[in-house]
C-alpha positions as a LaTeX table, in Angstrom:
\begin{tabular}{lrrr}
\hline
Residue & $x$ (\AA) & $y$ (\AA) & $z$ (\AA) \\
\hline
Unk1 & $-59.42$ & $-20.92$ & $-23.95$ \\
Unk2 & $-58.47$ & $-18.19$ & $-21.96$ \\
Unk3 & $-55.47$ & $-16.04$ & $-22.81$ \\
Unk4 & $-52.91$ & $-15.03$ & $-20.36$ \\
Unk5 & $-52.59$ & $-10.91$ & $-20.70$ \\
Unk6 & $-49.11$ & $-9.73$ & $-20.99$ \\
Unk7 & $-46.92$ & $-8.29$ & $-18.09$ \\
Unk8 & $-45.54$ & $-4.78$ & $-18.99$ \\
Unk9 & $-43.50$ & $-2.66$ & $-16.06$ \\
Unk10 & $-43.56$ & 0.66 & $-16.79$ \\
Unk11 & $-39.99$ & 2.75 & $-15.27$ \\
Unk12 & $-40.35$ & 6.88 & $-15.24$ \\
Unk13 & $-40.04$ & 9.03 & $-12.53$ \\
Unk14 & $-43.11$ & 10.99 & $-14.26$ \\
Unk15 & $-46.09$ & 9.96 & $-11.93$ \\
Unk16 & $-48.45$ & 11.25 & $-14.63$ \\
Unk17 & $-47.00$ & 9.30 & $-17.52$ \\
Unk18 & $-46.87$ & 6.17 & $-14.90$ \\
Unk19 & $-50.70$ & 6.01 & $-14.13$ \\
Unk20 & $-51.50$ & 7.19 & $-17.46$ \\
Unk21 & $-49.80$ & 4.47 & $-19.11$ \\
Unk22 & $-50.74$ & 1.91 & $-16.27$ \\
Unk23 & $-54.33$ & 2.85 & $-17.69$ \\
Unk24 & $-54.20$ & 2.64 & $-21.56$ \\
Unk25 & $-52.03$ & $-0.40$ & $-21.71$ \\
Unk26 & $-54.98$ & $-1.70$ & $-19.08$ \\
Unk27 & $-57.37$ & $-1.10$ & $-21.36$ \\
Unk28 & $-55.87$ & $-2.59$ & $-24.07$ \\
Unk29 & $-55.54$ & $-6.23$ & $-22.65$ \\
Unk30 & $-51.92$ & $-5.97$ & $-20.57$ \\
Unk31 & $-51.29$ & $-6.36$ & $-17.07$ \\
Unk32 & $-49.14$ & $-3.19$ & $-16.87$ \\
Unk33 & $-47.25$ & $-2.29$ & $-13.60$ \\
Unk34 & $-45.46$ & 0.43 & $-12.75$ \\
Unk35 & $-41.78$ & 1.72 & $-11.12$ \\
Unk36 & $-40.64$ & 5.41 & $-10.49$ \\
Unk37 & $-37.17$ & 3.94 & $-10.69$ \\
Unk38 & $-34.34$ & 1.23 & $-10.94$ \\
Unk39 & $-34.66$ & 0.16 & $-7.38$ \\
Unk40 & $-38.36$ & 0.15 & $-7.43$ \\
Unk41 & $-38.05$ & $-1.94$ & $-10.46$ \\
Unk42 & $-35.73$ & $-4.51$ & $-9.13$ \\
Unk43 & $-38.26$ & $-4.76$ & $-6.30$ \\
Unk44 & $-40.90$ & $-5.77$ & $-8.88$ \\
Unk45 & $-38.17$ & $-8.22$ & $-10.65$ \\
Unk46 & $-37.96$ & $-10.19$ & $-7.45$ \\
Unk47 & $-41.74$ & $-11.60$ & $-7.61$ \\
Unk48 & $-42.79$ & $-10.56$ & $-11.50$ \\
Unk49 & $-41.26$ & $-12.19$ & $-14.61$ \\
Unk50 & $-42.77$ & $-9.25$ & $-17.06$ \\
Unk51 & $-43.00$ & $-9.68$ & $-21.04$ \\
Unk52 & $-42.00$ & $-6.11$ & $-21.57$ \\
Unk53 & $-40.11$ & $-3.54$ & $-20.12$ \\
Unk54 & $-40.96$ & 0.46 & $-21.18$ \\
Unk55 & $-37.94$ & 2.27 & $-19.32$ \\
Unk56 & $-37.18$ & 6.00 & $-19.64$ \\
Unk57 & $-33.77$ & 7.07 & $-20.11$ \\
Unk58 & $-33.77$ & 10.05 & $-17.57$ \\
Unk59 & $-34.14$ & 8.91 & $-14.15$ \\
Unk60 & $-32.83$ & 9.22 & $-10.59$ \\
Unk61 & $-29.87$ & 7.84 & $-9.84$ \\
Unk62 & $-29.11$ & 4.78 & $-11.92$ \\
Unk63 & $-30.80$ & 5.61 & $-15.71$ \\
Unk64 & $-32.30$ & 3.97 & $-18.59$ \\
Unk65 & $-28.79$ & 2.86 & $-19.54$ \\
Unk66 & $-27.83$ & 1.55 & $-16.63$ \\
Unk67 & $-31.31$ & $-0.51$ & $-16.11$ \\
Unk68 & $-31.00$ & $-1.95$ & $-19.91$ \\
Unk69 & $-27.22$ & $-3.41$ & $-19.16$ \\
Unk70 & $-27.87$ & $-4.43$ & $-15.73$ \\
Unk71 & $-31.16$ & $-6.62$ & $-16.84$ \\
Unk72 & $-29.28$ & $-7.63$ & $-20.07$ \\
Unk73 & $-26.79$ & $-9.43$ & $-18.04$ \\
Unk74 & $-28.98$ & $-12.22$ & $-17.68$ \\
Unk75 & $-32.14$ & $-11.86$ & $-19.16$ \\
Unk76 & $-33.38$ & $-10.94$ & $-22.99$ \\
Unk77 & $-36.81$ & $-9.30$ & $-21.78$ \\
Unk78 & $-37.68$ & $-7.26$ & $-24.02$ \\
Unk79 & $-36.70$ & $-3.58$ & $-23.72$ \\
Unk80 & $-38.91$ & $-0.49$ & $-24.83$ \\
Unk81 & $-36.65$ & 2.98 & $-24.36$ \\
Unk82 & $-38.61$ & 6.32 & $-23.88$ \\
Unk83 & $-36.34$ & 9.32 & $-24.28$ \\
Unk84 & $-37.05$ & 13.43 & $-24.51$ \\
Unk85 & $-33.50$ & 13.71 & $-26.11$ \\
Unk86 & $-33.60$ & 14.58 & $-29.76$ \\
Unk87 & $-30.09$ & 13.45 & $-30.33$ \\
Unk88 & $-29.49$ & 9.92 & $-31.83$ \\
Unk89 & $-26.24$ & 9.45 & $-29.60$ \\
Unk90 & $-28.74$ & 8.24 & $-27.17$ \\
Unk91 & $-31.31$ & 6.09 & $-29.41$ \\
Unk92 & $-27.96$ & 4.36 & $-30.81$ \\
Unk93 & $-26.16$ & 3.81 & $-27.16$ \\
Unk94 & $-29.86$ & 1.91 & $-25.90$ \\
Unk95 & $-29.70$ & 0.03 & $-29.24$ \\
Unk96 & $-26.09$ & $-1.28$ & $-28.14$ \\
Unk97 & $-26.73$ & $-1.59$ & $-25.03$ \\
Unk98 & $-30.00$ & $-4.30$ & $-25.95$ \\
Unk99 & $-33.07$ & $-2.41$ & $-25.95$ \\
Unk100 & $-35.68$ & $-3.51$ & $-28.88$ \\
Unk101 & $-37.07$ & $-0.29$ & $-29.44$ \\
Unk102 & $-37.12$ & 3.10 & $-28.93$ \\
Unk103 & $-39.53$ & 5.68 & $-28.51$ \\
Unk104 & $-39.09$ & 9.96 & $-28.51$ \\
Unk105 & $-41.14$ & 11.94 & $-26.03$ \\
Unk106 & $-43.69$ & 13.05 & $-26.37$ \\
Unk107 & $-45.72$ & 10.07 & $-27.66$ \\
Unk108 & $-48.87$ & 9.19 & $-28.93$ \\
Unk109 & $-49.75$ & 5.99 & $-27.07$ \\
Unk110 & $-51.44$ & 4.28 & $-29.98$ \\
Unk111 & $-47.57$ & 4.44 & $-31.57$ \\
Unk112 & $-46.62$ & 3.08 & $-27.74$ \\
Unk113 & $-49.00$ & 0.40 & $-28.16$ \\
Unk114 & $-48.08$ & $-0.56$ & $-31.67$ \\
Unk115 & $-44.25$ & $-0.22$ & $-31.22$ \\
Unk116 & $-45.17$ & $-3.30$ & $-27.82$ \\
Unk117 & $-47.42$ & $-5.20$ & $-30.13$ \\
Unk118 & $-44.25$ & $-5.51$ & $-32.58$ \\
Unk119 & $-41.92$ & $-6.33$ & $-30.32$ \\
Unk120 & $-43.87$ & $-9.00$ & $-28.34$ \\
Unk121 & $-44.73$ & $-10.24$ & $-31.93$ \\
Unk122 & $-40.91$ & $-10.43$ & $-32.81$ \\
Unk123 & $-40.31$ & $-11.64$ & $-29.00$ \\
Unk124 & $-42.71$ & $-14.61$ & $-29.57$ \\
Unk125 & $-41.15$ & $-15.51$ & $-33.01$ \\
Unk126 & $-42.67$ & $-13.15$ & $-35.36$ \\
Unk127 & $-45.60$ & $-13.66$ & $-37.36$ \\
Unk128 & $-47.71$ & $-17.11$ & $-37.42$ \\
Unk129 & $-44.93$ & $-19.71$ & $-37.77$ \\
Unk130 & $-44.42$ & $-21.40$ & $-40.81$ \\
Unk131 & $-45.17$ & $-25.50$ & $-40.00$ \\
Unk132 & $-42.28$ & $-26.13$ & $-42.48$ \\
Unk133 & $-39.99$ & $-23.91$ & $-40.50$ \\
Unk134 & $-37.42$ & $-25.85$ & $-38.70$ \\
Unk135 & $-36.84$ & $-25.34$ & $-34.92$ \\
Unk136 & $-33.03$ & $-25.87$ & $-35.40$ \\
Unk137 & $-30.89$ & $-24.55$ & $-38.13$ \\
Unk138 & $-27.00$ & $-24.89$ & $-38.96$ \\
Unk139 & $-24.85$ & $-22.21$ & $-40.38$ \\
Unk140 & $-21.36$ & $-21.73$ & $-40.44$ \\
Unk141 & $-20.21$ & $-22.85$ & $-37.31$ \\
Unk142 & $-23.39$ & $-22.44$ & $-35.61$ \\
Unk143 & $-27.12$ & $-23.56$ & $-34.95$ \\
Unk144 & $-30.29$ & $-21.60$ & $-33.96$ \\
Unk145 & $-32.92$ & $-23.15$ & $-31.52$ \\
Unk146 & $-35.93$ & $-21.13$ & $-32.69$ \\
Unk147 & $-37.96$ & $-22.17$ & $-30.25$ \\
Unk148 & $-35.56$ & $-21.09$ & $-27.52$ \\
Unk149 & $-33.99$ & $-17.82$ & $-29.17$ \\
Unk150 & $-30.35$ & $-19.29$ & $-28.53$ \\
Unk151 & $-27.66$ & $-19.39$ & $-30.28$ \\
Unk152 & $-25.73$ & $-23.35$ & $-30.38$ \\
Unk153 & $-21.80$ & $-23.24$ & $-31.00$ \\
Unk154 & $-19.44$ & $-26.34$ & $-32.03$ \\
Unk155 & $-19.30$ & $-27.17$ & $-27.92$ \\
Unk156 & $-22.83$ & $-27.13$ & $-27.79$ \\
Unk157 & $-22.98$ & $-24.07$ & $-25.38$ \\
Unk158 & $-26.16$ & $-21.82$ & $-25.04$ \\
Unk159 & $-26.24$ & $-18.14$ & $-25.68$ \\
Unk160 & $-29.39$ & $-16.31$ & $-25.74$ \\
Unk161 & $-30.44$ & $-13.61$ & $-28.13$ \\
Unk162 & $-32.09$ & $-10.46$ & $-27.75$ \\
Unk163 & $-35.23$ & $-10.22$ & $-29.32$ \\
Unk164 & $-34.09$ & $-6.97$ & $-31.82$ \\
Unk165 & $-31.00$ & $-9.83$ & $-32.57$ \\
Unk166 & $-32.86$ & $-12.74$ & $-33.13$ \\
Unk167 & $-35.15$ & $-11.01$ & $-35.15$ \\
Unk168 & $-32.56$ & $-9.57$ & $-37.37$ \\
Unk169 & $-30.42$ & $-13.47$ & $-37.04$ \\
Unk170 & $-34.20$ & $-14.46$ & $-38.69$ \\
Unk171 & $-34.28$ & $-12.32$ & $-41.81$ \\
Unk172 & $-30.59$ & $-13.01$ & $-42.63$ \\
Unk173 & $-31.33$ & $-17.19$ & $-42.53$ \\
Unk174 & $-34.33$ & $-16.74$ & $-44.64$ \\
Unk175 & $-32.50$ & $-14.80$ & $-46.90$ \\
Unk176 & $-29.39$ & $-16.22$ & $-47.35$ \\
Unk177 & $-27.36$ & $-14.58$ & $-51.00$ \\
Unk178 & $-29.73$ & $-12.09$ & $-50.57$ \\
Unk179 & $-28.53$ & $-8.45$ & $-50.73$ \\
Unk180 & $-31.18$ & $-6.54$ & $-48.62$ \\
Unk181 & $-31.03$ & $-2.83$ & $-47.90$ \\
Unk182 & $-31.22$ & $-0.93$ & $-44.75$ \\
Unk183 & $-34.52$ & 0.31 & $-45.17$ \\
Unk184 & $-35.28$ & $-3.38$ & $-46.12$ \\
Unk185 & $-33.82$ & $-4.89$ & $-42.75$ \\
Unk186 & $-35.27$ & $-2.01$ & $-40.75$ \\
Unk187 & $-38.55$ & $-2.76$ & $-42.04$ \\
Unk188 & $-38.28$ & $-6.84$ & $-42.00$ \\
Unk189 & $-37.33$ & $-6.43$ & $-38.41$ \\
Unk190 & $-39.66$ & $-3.62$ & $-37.15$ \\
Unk191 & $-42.31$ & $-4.11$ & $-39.30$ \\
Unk192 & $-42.53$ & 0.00 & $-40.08$ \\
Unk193 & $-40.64$ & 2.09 & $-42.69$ \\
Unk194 & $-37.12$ & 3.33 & $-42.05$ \\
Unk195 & $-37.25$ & 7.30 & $-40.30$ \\
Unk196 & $-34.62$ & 9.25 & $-42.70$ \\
Unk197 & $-31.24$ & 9.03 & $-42.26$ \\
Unk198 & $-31.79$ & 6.06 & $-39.71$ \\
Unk199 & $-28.32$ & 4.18 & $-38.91$ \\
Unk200 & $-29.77$ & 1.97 & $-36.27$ \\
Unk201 & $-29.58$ & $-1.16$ & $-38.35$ \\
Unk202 & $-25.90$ & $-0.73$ & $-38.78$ \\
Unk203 & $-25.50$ & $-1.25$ & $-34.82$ \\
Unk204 & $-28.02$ & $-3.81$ & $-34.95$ \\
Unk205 & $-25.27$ & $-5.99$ & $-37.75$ \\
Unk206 & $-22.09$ & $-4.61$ & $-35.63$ \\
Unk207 & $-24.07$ & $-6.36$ & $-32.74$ \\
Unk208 & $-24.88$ & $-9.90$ & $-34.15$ \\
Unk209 & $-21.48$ & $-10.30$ & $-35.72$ \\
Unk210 & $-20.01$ & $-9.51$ & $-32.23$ \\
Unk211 & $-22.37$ & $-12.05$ & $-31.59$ \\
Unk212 & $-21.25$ & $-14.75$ & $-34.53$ \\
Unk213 & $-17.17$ & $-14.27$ & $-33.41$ \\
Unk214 & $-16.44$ & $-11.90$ & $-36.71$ \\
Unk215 & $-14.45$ & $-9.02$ & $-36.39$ \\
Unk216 & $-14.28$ & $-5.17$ & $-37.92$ \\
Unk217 & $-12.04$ & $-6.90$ & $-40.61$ \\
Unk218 & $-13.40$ & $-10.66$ & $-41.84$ \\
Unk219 & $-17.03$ & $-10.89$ & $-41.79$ \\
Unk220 & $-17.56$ & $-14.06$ & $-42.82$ \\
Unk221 & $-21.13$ & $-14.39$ & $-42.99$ \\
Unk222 & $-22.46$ & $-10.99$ & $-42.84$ \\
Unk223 & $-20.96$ & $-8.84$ & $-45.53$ \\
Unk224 & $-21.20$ & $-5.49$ & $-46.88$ \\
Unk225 & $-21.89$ & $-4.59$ & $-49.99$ \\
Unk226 & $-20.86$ & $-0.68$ & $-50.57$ \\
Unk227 & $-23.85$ & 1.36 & $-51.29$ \\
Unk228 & $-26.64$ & $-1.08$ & $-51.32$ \\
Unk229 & $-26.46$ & $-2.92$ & $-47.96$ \\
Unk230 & $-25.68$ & $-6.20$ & $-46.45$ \\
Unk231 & $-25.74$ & $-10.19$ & $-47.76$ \\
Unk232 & $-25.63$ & $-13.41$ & $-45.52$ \\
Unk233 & $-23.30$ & $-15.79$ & $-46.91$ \\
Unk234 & $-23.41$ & $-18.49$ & $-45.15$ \\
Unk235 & $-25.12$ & $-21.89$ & $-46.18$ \\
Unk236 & $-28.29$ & $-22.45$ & $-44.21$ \\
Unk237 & $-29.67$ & $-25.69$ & $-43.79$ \\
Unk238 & $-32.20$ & $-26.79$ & $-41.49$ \\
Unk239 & $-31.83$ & $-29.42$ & $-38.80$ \\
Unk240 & $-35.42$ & $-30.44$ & $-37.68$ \\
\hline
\end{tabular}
């Protein structure tokens, strides 16, 4: 049976790094396409529905920023980030804003490539699924469609997560009482080890509680535990 290649759109205003990308992801079994920048893109969005987005932070008129909220408005495509900036204000502010991943220039595009193959791997539900796995599960106040990556409240309304959330919505219902680490979560939901000093997991939890209803003061299901991490609470049980 013959499997459909992946859709990637690469966005930077760098014609080399466009065409040299467009190559190497080519070679490596994607249909990749490129954009120099937002509008281009949203000419692309009109006629592709892409598996990936790779979109640099520094570009004409509207940037990387601007791109990630505007396509997270209503649609959980994945999001790469490139950026040349050394400070973390930036890799954080993507993170919040829904990207998946980030990635400092300059790259090595085997790391490129392996940072994609994670996220489409996270996208698509992770690793093999488990037959035993139910599609639907209940906790708290709430159910998660696997299958569809949505959240289910008490009205029976739809929300759709992000692939970094869902991933990280995943490790928590699998390991509910649990207390896991930051390194642990960062490497459960990335499949890589922690960098030093890395913080982006905390925005990651800030994010899905936003996402579960719990504020900065009662967090219900997602707790902290001072100086070793964080613990789901909830009772999980699984629908079908």
């Amino acid at each position: 049976m013959t499997t459909t290649p992946a859709t990637l759109i690469v966005v930077d205003d760098d014609p080399e790094i466009r065409e040299l990308l467009v190559d190497y992801l080519g070679r490596h079994g994607y249909r990749a396409l490129a954009a120099e920048d937002a509008k281009a893109l949203h000419g692309l969005l009109t006629s592709e529905t892409p598996d990936l987005l790779i979109v640099d932070i520094m570009l004409p008129g509207d940037d990387g920023f601007t791109i990630c909220r505007d396509i997270r408005r209503d649609s959980d495509v994945p999001i790469i980030m490139l950026t040349a900036s050394a400070d973390e204000t930036d890799r954080i502010l993507g993170l919040e804003l829904g990207a998946d991943d980030y990635l400092g220039k300059p790259f090595n595009p085997r790391e490129l490539l392996a940072r994609i193959k994670a996220v489409l791997r996270r996208a698509r539900g992770g690793s093999p699924a488990d037959p035993a796995r139910a599609r639907l599960v209940a906790f708290g106040a709430w159910r998660l469609d696997r299958m569809t990556r949505e959240l289910i409240d008490e009205r029976d309304e739809r929300t759709p997560l992000s692939g970094a959330d869902f991933q990280l919505l995943q490790v928590f219902l699998e390991r509910p009482e649990q207390v896991l680490s930051r390194e642990a979560l960062y490497e459960l939901t990335r499949g890589r080890p922690a960098p030093p000093l890395d913080r982006s997991i905390d925005v990651h939890v800030c994010r899905l509680r936003q996402r579960l209803g719990e504020d900065a003061h009662y967090h219900q299901m997602i707790r902290t535990v001072r100086g070793a991490g964080y613990v789901f609470t909830a009772r999980v049980e699984a629908l079908t």
